[in-house]
C-alpha positions as CSV (number, residue, x, y, z in Angstrom):
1,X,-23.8,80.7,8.5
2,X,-23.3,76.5,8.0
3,X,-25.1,74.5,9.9
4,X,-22.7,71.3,11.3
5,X,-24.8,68.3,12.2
6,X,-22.3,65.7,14.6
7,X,-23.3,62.4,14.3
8,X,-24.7,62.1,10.7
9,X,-22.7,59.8,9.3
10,X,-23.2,57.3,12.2
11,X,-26.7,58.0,11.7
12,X,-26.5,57.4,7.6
13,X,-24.8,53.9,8.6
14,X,-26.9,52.8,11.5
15,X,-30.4,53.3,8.7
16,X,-28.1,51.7,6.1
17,X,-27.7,48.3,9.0
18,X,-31.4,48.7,9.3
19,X,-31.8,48.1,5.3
20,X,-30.0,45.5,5.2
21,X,-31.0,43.4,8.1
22,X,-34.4,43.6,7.0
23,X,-33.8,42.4,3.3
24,X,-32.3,39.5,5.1
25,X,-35.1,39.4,8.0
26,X,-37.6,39.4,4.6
27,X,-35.6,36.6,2.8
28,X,-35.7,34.8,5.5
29,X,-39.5,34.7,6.2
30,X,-39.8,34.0,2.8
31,X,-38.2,31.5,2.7
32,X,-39.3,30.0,5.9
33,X,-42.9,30.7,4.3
34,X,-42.0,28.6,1.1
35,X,-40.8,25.7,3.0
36,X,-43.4,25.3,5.1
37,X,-45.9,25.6,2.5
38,X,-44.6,23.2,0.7
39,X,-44.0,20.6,3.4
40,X,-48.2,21.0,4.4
41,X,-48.9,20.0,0.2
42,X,-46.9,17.6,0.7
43,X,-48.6,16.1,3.7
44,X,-51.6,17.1,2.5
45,X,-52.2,15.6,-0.9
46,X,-53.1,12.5,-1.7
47,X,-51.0,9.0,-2.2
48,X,-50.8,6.3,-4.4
49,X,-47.5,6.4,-5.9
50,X,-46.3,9.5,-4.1
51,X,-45.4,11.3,-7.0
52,X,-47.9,14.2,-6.8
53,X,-46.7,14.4,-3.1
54,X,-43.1,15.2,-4.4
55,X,-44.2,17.2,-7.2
56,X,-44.8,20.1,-5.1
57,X,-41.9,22.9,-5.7
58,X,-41.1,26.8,-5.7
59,X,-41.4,27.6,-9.4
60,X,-40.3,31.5,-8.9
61,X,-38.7,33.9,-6.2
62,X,-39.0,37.7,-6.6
63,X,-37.7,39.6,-3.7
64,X,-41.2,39.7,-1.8
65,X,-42.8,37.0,-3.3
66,X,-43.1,33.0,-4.2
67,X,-45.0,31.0,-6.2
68,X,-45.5,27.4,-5.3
């Protein structure tokens, strides 16, 4: 005897929303987190010409990560 579930495929697409709005939730904080980083070097290092100040960048992005 088949078993019919109702409502699966609304489920299936609600979890697949989910995914997605958390990829962008995470992109977000990571980007949020790069910014900020790099603003506080920036305010934070030392001056005489400046350029060290402005030197300060995001060399590489994964999905989870980034290096400064």
């Amino acid at each position: 005897m088949p078993v019919t579930v109702i409502g699966v495929d609304k489920l299936t697409d609600e979890f697949n929303k989910l995914s997605r709005a958390a990829e962008l939730s995470q992109d977000r904080f990571i980007n949020t987190i790069s910014k900020q980083t790099i603003s506080l070097l920036k305010q934070n290092t030392p001056r005489d010409t400046g350029a060290l100040a402005n030197s300060w960048y995001e060399v590489l992005r994964t999905r989870d990560t980034t290096n400064i």
